[in-house]
N, C-alpha and C positions, 0 to 999 in steps of 0.2 A: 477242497472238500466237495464232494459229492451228496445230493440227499435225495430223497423218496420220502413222499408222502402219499397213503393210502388213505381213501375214505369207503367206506361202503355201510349200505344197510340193510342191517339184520333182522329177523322175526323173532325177536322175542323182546321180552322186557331189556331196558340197563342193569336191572340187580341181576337175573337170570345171566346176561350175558359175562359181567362182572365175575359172578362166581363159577363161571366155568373159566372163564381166562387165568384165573389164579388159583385152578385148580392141580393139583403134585400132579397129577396122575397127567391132565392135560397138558403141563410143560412137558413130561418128557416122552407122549408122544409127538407133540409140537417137535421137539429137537428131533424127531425119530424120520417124520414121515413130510415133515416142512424143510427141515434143514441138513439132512440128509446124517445124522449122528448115527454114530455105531450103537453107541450106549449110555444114558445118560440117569442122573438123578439130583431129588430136590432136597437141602438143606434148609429148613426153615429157620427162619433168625428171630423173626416177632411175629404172631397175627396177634391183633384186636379188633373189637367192631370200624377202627379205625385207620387199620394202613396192614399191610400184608409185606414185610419181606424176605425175601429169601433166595438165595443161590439156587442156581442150575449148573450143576456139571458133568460136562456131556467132555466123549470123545467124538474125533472126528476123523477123517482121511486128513493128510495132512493138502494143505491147498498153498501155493505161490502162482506164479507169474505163469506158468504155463501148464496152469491149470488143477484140476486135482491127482494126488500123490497114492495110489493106494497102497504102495509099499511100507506106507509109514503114515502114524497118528499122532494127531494134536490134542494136548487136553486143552479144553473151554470151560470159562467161566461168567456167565450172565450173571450179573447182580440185577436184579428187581425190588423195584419200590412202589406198593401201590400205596396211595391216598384214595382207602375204600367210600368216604363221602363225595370225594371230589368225583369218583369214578377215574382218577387219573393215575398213569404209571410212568415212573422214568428208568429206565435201563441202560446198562453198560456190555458191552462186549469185550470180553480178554481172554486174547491170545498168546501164543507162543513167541510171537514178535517182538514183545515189548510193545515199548511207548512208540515205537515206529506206525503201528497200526492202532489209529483211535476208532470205533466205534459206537454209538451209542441213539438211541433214540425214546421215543413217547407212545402211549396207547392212551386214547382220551376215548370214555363210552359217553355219548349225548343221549338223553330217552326224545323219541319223536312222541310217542303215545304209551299207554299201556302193554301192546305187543308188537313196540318197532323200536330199533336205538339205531344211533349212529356209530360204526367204531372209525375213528379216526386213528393210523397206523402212522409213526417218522420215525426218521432214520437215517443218522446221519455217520458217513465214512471217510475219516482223513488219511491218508497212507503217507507219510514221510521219508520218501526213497528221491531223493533226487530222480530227472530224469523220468523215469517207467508209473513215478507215485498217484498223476493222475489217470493213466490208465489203466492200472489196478484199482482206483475208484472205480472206472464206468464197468469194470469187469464183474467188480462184484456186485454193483447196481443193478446189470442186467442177469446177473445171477439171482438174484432177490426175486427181482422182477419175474422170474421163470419161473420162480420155484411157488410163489403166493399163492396159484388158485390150491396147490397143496393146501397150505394154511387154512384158505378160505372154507374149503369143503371137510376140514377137521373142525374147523370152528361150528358149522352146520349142524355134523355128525351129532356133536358134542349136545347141541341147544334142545337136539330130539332126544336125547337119554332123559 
């Protein structure tokens, strides 16, 4: 297994920040402009002042071992779970793979002050292919890895609406 841990800090408050992360409209530019999706949309399951969840499903190019497929697309499904008091989310990622390909990580918001939080970003990737499966880990780590300041600068965009 492979992991990635992100931390950086934001300007604005934790609630601020909070409700844009778990905002429809910001997942499926997130999928669009972070994660490289064709097309994606949100299925809400429950909000209350207490926990937010709900599906993402997005298309994609389809991606293996040598790289990405644009001939052909994969449907994706993100389950998200926030715990809106804890500030905390746990997510899964699935694939077209099956159980072959586990995915999944955390989104923790910490408030510094009044207008600064922490987001703390994990992520964790186990590929079960004999042979090739942990370096389809470090592939798609460093995929991640490339694609984040996307992420970052959507998250920005976002906090100034």
């Amino acid at each position: 297994m492979q992991s990635l841990k992100k931390e950086r800090t934001v300007n604005c408050s934790a609630d601020k920040l909070v409700s844009v992360l778990t905002h429809p409209e910001f997942e499926i530019e997130k999928q669009k402009k972070a994660s490289g999706a064709i097309d994606a949309t949100v299925k809400e399951i429950r909000r209350n002042d207490e926990e937010a969840v709900y599906e993402i499903h997005s298309t994609e190019y389809a991606k293996g071992v040598t790289g990405v497929d644009r001939s052909k697309t994969e449907s994706i499904v993100i389950r998200m779970r926030w715990n809106l008091k804890e500030r905390h989310s746990e997510w899964t990622w699935e694939g077209p793979h099956g159980k072959k390909v586990a995915v999944s990580g955390t989104m923790q918001v910490k408030p510094v002050d009044e207008n600064h939080c922490t987001l703390i970003s994990t992520m964790d990737v186990e590929i079960k292919i004999p042979l090739v499966g942990s370096q389809v880990e470090k592939m798609v780590i460093r995929e991640v890895e490339k694609n984040w300041p996307n992420f970052d600068q959507l998250v920005d965009a976002w906090i100034l609406k």
